[in-house]
RODO-2510 file (C-alpha; in nm, 4 decimals, decimal comma):
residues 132
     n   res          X          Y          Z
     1     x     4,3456     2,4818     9,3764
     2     x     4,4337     2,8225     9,2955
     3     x     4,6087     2,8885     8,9668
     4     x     4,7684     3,2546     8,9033
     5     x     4,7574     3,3182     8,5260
     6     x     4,9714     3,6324     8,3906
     7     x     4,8853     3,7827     8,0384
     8     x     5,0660     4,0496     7,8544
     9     x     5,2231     4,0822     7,5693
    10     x     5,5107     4,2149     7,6369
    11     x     5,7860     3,9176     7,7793
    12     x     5,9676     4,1733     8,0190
    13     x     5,6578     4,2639     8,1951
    14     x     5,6039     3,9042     8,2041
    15     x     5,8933     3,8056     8,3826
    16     x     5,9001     4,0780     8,6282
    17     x     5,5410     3,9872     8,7003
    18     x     5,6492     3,6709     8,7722
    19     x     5,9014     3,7501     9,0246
    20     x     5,6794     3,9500     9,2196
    21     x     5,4188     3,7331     9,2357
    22     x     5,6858     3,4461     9,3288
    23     x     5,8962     3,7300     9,5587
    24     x     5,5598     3,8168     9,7851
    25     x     5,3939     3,4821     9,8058
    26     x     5,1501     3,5301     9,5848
    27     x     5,2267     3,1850     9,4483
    28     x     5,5198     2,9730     9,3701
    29     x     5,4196     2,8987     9,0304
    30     x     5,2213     3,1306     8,8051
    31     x     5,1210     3,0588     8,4452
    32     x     5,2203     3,3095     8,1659
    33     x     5,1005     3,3551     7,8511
    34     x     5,1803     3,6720     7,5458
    35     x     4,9047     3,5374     7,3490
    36     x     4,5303     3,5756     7,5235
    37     x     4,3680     3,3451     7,3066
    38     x     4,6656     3,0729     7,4099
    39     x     4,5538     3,1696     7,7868
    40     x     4,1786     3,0921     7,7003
    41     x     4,2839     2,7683     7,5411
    42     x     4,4706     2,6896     7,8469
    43     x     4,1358     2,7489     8,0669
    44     x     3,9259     2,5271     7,8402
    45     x     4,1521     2,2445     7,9892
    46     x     4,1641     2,3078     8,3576
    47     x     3,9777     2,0835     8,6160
    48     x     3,6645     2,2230     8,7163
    49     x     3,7323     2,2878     9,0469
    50     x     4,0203     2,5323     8,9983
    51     x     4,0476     2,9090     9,0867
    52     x     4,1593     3,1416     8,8494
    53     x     4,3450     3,4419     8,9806
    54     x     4,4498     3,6569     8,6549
    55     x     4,6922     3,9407     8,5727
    56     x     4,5587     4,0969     8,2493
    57     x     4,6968     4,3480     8,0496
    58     x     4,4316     4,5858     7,8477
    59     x     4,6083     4,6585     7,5312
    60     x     4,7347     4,3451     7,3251
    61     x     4,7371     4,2678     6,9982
    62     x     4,5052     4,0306     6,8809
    63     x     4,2750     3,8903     7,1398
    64     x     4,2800     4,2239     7,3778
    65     x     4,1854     4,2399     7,7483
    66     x     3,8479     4,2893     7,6941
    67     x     3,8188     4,0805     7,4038
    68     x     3,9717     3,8034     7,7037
    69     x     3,6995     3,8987     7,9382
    70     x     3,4453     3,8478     7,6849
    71     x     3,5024     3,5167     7,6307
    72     x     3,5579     3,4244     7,9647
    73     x     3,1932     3,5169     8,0488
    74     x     3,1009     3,2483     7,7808
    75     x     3,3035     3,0080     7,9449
    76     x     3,2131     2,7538     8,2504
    77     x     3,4971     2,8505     8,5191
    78     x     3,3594     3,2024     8,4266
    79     x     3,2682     3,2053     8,8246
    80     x     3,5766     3,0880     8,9650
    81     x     3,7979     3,3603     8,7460
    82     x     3,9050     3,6691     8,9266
    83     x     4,0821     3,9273     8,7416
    84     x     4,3202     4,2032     8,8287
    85     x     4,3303     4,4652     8,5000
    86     x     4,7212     4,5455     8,4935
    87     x     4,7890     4,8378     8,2844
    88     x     5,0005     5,1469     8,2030
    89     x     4,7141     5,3628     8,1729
    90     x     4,4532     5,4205     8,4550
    91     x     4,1975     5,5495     8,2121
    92     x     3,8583     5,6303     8,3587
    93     x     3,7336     5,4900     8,0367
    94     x     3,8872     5,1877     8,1404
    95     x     3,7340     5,1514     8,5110
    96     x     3,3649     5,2531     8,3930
    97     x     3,4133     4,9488     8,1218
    98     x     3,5913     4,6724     8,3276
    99     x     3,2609     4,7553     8,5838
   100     x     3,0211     4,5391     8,3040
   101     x     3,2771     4,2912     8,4079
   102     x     3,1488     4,1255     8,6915
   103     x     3,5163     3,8569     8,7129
   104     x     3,7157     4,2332     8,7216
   105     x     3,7847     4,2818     9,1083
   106     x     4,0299     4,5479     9,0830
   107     x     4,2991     4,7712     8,8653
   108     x     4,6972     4,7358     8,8638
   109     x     4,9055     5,0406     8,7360
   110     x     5,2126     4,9209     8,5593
   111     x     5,4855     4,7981     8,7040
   112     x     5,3583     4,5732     8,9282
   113     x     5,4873     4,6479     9,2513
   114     x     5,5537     4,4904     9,6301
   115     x     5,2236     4,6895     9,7512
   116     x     5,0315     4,5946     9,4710
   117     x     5,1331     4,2279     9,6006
   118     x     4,9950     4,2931     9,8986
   119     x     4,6437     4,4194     9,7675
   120     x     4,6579     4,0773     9,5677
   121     x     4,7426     3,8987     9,8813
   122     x     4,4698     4,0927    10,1143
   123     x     4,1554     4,1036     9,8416
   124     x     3,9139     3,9423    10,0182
   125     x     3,7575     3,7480     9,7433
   126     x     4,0889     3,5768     9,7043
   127     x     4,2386     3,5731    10,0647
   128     x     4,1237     3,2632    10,1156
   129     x     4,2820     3,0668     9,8045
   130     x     4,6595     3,2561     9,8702
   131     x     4,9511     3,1371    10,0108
   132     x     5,0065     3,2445    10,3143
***
């Protein structure tokens, strides 16, 4: 079963997130989280046969994107998470690091939008676990 997880800090970008995702039949009921380490403590919990699909912001405080993608290489489901990088800032920085990332499939600029849906909906590493 796929399970869409959405992490940012910032509780308006959460809920819009969540409507668009809910709007464009992405799914019908994501998971959202401020906090990245309560995310990974969420993942340490799932079923082993899940998919992960996850929205992840870059810049947080605390537990960061990266510091989030680092652990989730450490992890089990590491293989079954795939992880859209949704941020303000396209930095190149940014794409050259996510690349040692092998779970990053692809980069979301802030705010999430109906195309970006769409490119969620179409990726073909994930096509198959959508809604249709």
């Amino acid at each position: 079963m796929l399970k869409v997880l959405i992490i940012d800090d910032d509780s308006i970008v959460l809920f819009i997130q969540k409507k668009m995702l809910k709007k464009y039949g992405v799914t019908d009921a994501p998971f959202s989280f401020q906090d990245a380490r309560k995310a990974i403590a969420f993942l340490k919990i799932q079923k082993s046969d899940d998919i992960f699909l996850i929205l992840l912001d870059i810049n947080m405080p605390g537990m960061n994107g990266w510091d989030f993608l680092d652990e989730i290489k450490r992890m089990e489901i590491s293989e079954k998470v795939f992880v859209f990088m949704v941020t303000s800032s396209i930095d190149s920085y940014d794409k050259e690091k996510a690349k040692k990332y092998k779970n990053v499939i692809s980069f979301i600029e802030k705010p999430i939008s109906a195309d970006n849906c769409i490119k969620i909906k179409e990726h073909p590493e994930l096509k198959q676990f959508l809604l249709n």
